[in-house]
C-alpha positions, 0 to 999 in steps of 0.5 A: 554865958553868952551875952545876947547881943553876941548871939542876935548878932550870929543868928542875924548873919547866919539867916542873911547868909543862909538866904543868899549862899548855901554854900557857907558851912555853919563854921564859916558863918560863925568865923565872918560874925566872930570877925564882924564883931571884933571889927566893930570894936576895933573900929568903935574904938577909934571911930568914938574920937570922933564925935567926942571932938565937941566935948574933948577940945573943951574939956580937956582944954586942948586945940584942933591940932592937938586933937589931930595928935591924939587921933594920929597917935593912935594910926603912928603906933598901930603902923609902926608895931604893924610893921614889926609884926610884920615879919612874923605875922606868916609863922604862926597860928592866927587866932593866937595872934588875934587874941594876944593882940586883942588882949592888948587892945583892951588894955589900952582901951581900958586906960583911955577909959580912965585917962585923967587929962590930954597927956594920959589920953594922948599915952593910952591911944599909943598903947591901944594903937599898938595893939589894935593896929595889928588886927584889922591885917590878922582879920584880912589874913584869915578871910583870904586863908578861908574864902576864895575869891569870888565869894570874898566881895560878900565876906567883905561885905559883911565884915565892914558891916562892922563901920555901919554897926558901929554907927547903930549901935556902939556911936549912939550909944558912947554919945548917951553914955557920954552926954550922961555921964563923962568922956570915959564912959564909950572907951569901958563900953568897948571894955566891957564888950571885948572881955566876954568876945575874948573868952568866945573866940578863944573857945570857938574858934580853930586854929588858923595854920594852913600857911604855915606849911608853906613858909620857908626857912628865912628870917622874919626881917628876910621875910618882911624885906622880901615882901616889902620889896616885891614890885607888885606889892609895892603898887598895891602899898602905894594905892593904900597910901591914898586910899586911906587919906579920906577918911582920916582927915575928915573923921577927925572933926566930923561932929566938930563940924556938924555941932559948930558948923551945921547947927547940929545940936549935941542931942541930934548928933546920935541922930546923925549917926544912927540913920548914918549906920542903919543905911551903909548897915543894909548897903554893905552886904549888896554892895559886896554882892554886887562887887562879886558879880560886875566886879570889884573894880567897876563898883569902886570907880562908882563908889569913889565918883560918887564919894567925891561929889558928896564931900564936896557938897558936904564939906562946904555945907552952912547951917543946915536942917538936920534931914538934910545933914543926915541925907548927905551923910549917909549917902557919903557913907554908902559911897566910902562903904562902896570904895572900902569893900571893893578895895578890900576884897581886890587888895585881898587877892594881891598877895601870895599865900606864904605872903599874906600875912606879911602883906596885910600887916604892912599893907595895915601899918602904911594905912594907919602911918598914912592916915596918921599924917592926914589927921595930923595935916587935917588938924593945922589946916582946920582952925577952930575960931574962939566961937567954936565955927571951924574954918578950912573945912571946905580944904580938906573936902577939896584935898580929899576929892583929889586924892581920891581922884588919884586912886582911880588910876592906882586901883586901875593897875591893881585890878589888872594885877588881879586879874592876871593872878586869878587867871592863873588859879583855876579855883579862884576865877574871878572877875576882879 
């Protein structure tokens, strides 16, 4: 028996799409809801690390760089398996690799859930990594198998609904259940939540096989070396390298900042998240609509400038009232949601159809290896002093800036790639 919240949620998205787009089929509508929820609790998982960093560091009896190992453990084992997978990801059907690696996603989370001290949980994280690291690809994969272009900006849109969704609902919540009972308590939730999806998607959804009729007879590490060593792909790998830097290196310590730095009490931290969530949870789906129609380029220059002024306000913040830490928060999240779903749906497009697969879970793992070393980096510059106050912080907001600075560039010569490859496909025109 469906949970009603799973049925809430697939009723939500089918009127926004019904209202917006008649051409999505009930299927599709159900598809862009299944992957929407299992994005959130991918991204739930590793997102609660974060705003748990108050209670961990003492608890546990650790250090800011300790912490920054926990996080990076995780982003080190999802690209490393991402990377073996890789060559394999194109030769078969990927709704088996989507629940065999699901299934290994909660058994992970399940043993964080339990972890006993910094060691087990530091073990846990590299196995839930393992894991969860290979399906954000899978689901990027499956959207460009079954959407064209120039209505992928919006499917987009709508899957990273998933970070916003994680902020309403799955942050406030782990912080309760947290504050109420211990640490565990937000790693179950994301169990108990994954176990009856599980059981949804293996029943509802179809087989997801087309590419495998254009898969030639190669080798799995033929096929990985191939994609790998493509010159065009090689410039979208590049971008990702950066692109994922921001957010890893700030996430980290972010409710360590507003308890210690920003005089954020523990009860007001859920606040923060949840006017957070319910904004870049209304910003997504226009933004990937409006990516869809002036192009995705131009609303990812837009979004990183303004992300780049709004970290730098934030990151140099003192003790602040909380309207104004939420104000600046979420106006910081909606530009970050602006630059995610552009680059999405334009790194979508990157690939060749026997390709995809492959480039996606590459493209997946050099994120996670990337933003494993950013937190690692983020927690030796941040110092947490004997009061609790984190100094450095104002660093990592200038480091970030600059990195994102540099990808304006980077993702200038992807949508140029884009272009030219949409302008070869008919079908797929597309303003990129």
């Amino acid at each position: 028996m469906r949970k009603p919240s799973f049925r809430y949620l697939f009723t939500l998205l089918h009127l926004k799409f019904m209202s917006e787009n008649k051409t999505f089929t009930p299927y599709q509508i159900f598809i862009i809801a299944a992957l929407s929820f299992l994005q959130f609790t991918i991204i739930l998982d590793f997102m609660v690390l974060s705003p748990l960093s108050a209670q961990l560091l003492p608890i546990l009896h650790i250090n800011t760089q300790q912490f920054g190992f926990v996080v990076s453990a995780y982003a080190f084992s999802a690209g490393i398996s991402g990377l073996l997978a890789a060559g394999f990801a194109d030769r078969f059907d990927r709704k088996k690799i989507l629940l065999f690696f699901y299934t290994g996603f909660i058994l992970g989370t399940f043993l964080c859930g339990i972890a006993p001290n910094y060691e087990f949980l530091l073990l846990a994280r590299v196995v839930t990594g393992i894991f969860g690291g290979v399906i954000g690809s899978v689901i990027f994969a499956v959207i460009t198998d079954l959407f064209p272009m120039q209505v992928r900006g919006r499917v987009m849109g709508f899957t990273q609904m998933a970070f916003a969704a994680s902020q309403v609902l799955g942050l406030p919540i782990g912080l309760y259940l947290a504050n109420q009972f211990d640490w565990h308590a937000p790693f179950l939730l994301i169990v108990g939540l994954g176990i009856p999806f599980f059981i949804l998607l293996f029943l509802k959804m179809e087989p997801v096989a087309d590419h495998l009729q254009l898969q030639q007879t190669q080798s799995p590490m033929a096929h990985l070396i191939k994609t790998v060593s493509n010159p065009l792909y090689l410039r979208g790998f590049a971008a990702t390298v950066l692109l994922s830097t921001g957010g890893f290196m700030l996430m980290p310590f972010g409710s360590a900042f507003a308890v210690n730095n920003l005089g954020i009490t523990l009860d007001h931290l859920p606040v923060v998240y949840l006017v957070t969530g319910v904004t870049t949870l209304f910003a997504g789906p226009l933004l990937g609509k409006l990516a869809d129609r002036v192009g995705k380029y131009p609303v990812f220059l837009a979004g990183t400038l303004f992300t780049m002024l709004m970290v730098l306000i934030y990151t140099n913040l003192g003790v602040s009232p909380l309207w104004l830490v939420v104000v600046i928060n979420a106006l910081m999240f909606v530009g970050i949601t602006s630059r995610m779903i552009s680059a999405s749906a334009l790194a979508s497009a990157m690939p060749d159809p026997a390709d995809r697969g492959a480039y996606m879970g590459i493209n997946s793992s050099i994120a996670q290896i990337s933003g494993g070393f950013a937190s690692a980096i983020a927690g030796a510059i941040v110092h947490q002093t004997s009061s609790g106050y984190l100094e450095h912080y104002p660093i990592l907001g200038i480091v970030v800036s600059a990195t994102m600075l540099i990808t304006i560039g980077m993702m200038y010569m992807i949508h140029l790639i884009v272009k030219e490859k949409m302008a070869k496909i008919p079908a797929e025109i597309s303003r990129a």
